[in-house]
C-alpha positions in Angstrom: -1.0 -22.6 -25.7 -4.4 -20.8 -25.7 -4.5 -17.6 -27.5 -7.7 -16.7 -26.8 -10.0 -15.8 -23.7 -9.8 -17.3 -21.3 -6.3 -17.7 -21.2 -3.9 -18.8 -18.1 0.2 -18.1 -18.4 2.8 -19.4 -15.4 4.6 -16.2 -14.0 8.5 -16.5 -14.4 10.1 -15.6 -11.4 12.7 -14.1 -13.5 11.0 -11.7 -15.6 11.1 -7.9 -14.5 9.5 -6.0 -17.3 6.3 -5.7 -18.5 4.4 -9.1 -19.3 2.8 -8.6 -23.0 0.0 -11.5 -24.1 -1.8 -10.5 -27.6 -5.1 -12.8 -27.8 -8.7 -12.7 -29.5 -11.7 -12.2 -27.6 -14.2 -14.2 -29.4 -18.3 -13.1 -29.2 -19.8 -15.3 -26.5 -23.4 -17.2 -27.7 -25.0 -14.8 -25.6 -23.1 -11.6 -25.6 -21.2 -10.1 -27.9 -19.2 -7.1 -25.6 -18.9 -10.1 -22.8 -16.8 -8.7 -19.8 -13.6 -10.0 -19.1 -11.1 -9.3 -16.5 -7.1 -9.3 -15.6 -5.7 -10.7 -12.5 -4.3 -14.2 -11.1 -5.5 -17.6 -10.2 -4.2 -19.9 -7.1 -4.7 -23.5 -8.1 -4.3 -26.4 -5.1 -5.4 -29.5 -4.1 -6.9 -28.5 -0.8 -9.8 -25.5 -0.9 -8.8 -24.5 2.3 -5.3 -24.0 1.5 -6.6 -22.4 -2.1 -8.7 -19.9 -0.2 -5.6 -19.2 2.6 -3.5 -18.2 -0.4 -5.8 -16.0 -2.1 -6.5 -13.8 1.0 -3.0 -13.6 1.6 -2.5 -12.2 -1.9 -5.5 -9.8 -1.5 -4.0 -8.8 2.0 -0.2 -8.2 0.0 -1.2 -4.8 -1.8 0.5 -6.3 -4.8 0.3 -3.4 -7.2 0.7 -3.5 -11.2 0.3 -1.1 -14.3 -2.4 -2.7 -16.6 -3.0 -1.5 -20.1 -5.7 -3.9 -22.5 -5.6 -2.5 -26.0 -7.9 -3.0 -28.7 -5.5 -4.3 -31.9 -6.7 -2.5 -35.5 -5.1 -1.7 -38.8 -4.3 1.8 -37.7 -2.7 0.8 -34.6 -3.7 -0.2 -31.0 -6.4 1.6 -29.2 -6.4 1.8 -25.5 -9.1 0.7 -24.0 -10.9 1.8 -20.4 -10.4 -0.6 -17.7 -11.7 -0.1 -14.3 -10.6 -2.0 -10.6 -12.7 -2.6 -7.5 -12.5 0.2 -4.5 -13.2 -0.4 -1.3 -15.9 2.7 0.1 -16.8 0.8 3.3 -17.3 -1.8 5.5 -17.3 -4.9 3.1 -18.5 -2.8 0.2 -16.9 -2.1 -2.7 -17.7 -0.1 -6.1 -16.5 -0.1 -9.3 -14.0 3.0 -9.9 -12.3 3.4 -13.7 -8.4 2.9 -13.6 -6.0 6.2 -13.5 -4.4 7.1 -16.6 -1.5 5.8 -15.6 -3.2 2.1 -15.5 -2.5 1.8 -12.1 -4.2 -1.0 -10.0 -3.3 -0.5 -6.6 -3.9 -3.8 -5.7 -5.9 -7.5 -6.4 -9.9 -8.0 -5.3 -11.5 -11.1 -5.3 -14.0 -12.1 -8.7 -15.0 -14.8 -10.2 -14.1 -16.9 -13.8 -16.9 -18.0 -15.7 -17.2 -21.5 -14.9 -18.4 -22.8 -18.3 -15.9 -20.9 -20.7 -12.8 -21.9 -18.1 -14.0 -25.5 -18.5 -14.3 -25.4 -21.9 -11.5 -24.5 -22.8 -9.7 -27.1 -20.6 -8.7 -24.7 -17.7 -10.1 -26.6 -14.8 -8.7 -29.7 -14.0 -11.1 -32.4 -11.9 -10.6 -32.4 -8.2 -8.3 -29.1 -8.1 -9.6 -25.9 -6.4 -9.0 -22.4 -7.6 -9.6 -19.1 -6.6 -9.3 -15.8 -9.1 -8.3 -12.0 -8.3 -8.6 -9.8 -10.4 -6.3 -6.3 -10.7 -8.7 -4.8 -13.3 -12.1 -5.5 -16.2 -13.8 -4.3 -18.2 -17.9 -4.7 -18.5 -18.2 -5.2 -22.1 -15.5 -5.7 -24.6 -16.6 -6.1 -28.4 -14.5 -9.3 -29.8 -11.5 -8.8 -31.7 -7.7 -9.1 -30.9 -6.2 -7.7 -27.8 -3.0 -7.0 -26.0 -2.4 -6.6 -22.5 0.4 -5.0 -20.8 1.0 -5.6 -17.5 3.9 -4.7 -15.1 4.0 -5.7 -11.6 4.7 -3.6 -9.1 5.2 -3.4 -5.2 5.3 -7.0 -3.6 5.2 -8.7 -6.5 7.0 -11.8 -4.4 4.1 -12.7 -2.9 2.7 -13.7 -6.7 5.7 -16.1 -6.9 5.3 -17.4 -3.1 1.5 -18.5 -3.8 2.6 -20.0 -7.6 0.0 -17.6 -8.7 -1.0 -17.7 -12.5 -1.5 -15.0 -15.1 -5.4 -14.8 -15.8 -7.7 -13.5 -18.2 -10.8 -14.2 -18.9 -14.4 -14.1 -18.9 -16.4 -12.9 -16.0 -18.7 -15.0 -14.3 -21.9 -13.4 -14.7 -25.3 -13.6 -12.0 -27.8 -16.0 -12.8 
């Protein structure tokens, strides 16, 4: 099991509290505060159906509580995350979380492609899709831990077998 970004966890449809993943965040050739993000990932065989699930997920207002933390000697440090808002018509701008880590629900982003297939994430012929419920745009590498604590409709996550995610962003060429 990976312990560093990026990293993919199944969801157990059991598990009520908070979901707590400590992992390092190692200096990318080419970046060394790369950004990473905190969402899901639908897997499938069939892109159509992939797609399907993801907007359904989007369309669910699946809430959670995030909190990334930044792990030192003297303790954790919290550190600032901020989630997509919508301010019109198909646009949306970046807004910083609430203090109380709220992400009111999942947007669509994007893995980076090469990190996710190197470190075996991808499997040949599937499809996937990633939704993110909150990033950061630069994160210095060290060790991490995330909190994170579903909140309203968090069924849907279990109805479209969606996967813990975090990792890298995919960045614009």
């Amino acid at each position: 099991m990976r312990t560093a970004v990026p990293l993919v966890r199944r969801l157990d449809p059991n598990e009520t509290g908070p979901i707590e993943l400590e992992f390092d965040v190692p200096a990318q050739p080419d970046d060394d505060a790369p950004p990473v993000f905190i969402g899901v990932r639908v897997t499938g065989d069939d892109s159509t159906a992939v797609f399907d699930a993801a907007d359904r997920l989007r369309r669910a207002d699946i809430s959670a509580e995030v909190r990334l933390y930044r792990v030192q000697e003297s303790g954790p440090v919290e550190v600032g995350l901020q989630r997509s808002q919508r301010v019109g018509r198909g646009e949306e701008e970046p807004v910083a979380l609430s203090a109380d880590g709220l992400a009111p629900r999942l947007f669509a982003f994007n893995a980076d492609f090469s990190t996710m297939q190197a470190a075996g994430l991808l499997s040949e012929g599937a499809a996937y899709r990633e939704l993110a419920f909150a990033y950061t745009p630069s994160i210095p590498a060290g060790r991490y831990r995330v909190a994170i604590r579903f909140g309203q409709n968090r069924e849907a996550l279990r109805a479209e077998e969606a996967e813990l995610l975090v990792a890298y962003t995919a960045k614009g060429k």
